[in-house]
C-alpha positions in Angstrom: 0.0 0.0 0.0 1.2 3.6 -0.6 0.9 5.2 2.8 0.8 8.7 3.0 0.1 9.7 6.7 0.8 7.7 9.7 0.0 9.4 13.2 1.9 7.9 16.1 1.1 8.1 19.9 -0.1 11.8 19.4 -1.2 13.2 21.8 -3.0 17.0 22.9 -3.4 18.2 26.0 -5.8 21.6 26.8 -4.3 22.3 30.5 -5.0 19.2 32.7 -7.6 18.0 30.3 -6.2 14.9 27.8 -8.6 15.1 24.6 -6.3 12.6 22.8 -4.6 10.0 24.2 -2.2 8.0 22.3 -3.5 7.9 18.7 -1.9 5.5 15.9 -3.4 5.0 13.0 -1.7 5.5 8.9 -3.8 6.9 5.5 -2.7 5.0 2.2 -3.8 6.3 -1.0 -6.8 5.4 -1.9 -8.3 5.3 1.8 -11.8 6.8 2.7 -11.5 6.9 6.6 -14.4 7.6 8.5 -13.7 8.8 12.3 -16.9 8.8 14.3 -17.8 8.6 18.0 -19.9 11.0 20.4 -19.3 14.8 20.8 -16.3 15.4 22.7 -14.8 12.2 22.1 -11.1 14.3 20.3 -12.4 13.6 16.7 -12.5 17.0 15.0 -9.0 17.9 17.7 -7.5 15.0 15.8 -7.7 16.6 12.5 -6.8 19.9 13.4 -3.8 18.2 14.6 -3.5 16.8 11.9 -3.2 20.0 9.7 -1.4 21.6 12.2 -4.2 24.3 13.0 -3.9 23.0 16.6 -0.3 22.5 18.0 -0.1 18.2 19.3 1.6 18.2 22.6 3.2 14.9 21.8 4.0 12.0 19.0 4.9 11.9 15.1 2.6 12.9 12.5 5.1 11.5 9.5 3.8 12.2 5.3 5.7 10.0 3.3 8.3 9.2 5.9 8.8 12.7 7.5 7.9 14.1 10.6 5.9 17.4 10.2 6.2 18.0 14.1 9.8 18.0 13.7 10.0 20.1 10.9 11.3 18.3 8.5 8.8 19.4 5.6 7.4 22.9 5.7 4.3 23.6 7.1 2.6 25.4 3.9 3.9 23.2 1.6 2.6 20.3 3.7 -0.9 22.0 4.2 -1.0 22.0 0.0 -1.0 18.6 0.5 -2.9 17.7 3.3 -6.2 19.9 2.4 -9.1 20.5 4.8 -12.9 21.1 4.5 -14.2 22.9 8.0 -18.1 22.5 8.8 -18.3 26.2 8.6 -17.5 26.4 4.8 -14.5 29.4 6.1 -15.1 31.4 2.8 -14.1 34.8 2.2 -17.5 36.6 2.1 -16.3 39.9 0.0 -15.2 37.4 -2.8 -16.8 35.6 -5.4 -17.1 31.6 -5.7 -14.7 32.3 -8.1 -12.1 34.0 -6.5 -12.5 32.0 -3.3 -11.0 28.8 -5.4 -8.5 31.0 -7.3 -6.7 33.1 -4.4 -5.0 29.8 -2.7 -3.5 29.3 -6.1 -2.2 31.9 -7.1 -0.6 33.0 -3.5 0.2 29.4 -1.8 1.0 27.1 -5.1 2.3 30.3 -7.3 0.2 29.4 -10.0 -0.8 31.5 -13.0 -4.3 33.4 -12.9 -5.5 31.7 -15.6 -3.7 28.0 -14.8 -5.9 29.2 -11.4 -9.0 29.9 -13.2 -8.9 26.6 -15.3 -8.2 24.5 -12.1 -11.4 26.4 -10.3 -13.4 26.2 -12.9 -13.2 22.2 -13.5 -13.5 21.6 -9.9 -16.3 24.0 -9.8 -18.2 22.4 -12.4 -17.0 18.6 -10.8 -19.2 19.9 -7.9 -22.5 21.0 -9.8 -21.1 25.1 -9.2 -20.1 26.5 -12.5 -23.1 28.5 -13.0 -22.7 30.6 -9.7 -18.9 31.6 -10.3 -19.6 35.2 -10.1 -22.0 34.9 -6.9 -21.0 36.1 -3.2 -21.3 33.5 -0.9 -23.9 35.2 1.3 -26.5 34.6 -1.6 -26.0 30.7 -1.4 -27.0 27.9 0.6 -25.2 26.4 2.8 -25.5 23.2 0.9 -23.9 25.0 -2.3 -20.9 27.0 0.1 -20.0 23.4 1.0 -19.7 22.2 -2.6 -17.5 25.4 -3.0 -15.6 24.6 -0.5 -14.6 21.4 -1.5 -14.1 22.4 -4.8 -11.4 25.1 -3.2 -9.8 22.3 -1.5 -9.8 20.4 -4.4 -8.1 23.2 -6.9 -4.6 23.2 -4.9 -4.3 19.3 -5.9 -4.2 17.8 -2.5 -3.2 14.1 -1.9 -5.7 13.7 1.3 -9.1 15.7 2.5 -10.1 16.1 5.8 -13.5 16.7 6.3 -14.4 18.0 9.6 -17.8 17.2 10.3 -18.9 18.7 6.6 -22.2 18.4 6.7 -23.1 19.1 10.5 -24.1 22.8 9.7 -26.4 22.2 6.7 -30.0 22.0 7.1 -31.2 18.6 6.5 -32.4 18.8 2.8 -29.0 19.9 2.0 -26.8 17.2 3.4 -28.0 15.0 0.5 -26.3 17.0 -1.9 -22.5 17.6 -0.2 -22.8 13.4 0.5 -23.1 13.2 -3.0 -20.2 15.3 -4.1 -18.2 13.2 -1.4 -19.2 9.8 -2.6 -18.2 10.8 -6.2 -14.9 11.9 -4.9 -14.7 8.3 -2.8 -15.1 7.0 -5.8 -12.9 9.0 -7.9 -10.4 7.3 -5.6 -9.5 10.5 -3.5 -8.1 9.4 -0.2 -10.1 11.2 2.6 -10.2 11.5 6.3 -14.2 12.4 7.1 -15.0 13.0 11.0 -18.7 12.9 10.8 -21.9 12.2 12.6 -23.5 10.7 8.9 -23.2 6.9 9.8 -24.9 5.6 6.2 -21.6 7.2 4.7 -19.9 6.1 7.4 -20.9 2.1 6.6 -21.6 2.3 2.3 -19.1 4.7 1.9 -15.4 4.2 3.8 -13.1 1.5 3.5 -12.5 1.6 6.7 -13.8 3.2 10.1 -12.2 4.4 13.5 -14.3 4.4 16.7 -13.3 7.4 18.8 -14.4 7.8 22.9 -12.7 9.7 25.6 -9.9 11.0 23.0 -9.0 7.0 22.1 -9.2 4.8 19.2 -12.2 2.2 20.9 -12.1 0.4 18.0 -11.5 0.4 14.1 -11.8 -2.0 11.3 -13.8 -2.3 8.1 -17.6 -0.8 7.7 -18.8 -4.4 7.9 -16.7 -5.6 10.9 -17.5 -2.3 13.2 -21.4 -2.0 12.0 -21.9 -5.7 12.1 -19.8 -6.9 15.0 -18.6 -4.5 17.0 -16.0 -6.1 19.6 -16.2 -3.2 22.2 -19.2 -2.7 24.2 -18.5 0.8 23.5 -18.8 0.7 20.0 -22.1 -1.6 20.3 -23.5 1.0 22.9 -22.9 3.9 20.3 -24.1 2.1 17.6 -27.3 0.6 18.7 -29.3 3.9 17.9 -28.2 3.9 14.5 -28.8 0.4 14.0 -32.3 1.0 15.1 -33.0 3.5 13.1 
């Protein structure tokens, strides 16, 4: 397998309080990772570790071989490569959908305005947007500042998404459509990290799953092991209500 991340023993402290405790896990290509567990449990913490928008008290966080934590690749160059979608869509408001996919291009990856445009434009269009490319994102949905998002992320050629919880602040006849655009891109063969609370993706969707409680990996295996036979009564606990559903 072609590993890209592995994550060992990390660990992040807030003060006294430990919100992950020894994590080890590794993200080949090709991977669609789905982290669930209850609120609070260190699940969107992990990923923000993981980008390095929150600073890990302890452990290796090594792509392709070298450790980020120590420096040994720098940090924007690395964030090219390790792209992130935040539940709150984080798009600049006095630009257009346009501009929000070209301005990481042209400033982070150097590109050309129009090599920019192209890129925006095809992953615009991937995501069912081209036709609002000159809009402000305060006359979309949140549904459709989602899809841009994604298609930002997208434009600066990234080799893993996270996902942090992308679809938790979307009303519910929304979530539908950002889903889709994610299970085209699991099927595209984009390797993803997804933290979410959407457990049919979770099961028809990831290859495999991690279990997260108390800032721990509980348990994690493929969608069929962890839905159908849980081995920790944690995990059975948590899933029961989805399973009756």
């Amino acid at each position: 397998m072609d590993e890209i991340l592995r994550i060992e023993h990390l660990v992040k402290t807030f003060g006294t309080n430990e919100v992950l405790r020894d994590i080890d896990f590794s993200v080949s290509k090709g991977d669609v990772i789905s982290i669930i567990g209850a609120s609070g449990s260190g699940k969107s913490t992990l990923l923000r570790c993981i980008n390095m928008l929150e600073e890990s008290t302890g452990g290796r966080i090594l792509y392709h071989g070298r450790n980020i934590l120590a420096g040994e690749l720098d940090e924007d160059q690395y964030r090219t490569k390790v792209g992130m979608v935040f539940q709150s869509f984080n798009l600049f408001n006095n630009y257009t959908v346009l501009e929000n996919c070209i301005i990481g291009q042209t400033h982070v990856l150097k590109r050309s305005r129009d090599a920019a445009r192209d890129k925006a434009l095809e992953y615009l269009s991937k995501v069912g947007m081209e036709l609002y490319i000159n809009a402000k994102p305060r006359q979309l949905s949140g549904g459709q500042k989602q899809r841009v998002a994604i298609a930002r992320a997208l434009a600066m050629d990234p080799e893993v998404l996270l996902f942090d919880e992308p679809t938790s602040a979307l009303d519910p006849e929304m979530v539908g459509e950002v889903l889709d655009v994610m299970k085209d891109l699991a099927k595209s063969g984009m390797t993803m990290l997804v933290v979410t609370h959407e457990m049919a993706f979770a099961r028809d969707v990831s290859t495999r799953v991690i279990y997260m409680a108390e800032g721990r990996i509980e348990e994690e295996g493929s969608p069929k092991e962890l839905f159908n036979s849980p081995k920790s009564p944690r995990t059975k606990e948590f899933l029961s209500r989805f399973m009756q559903a």
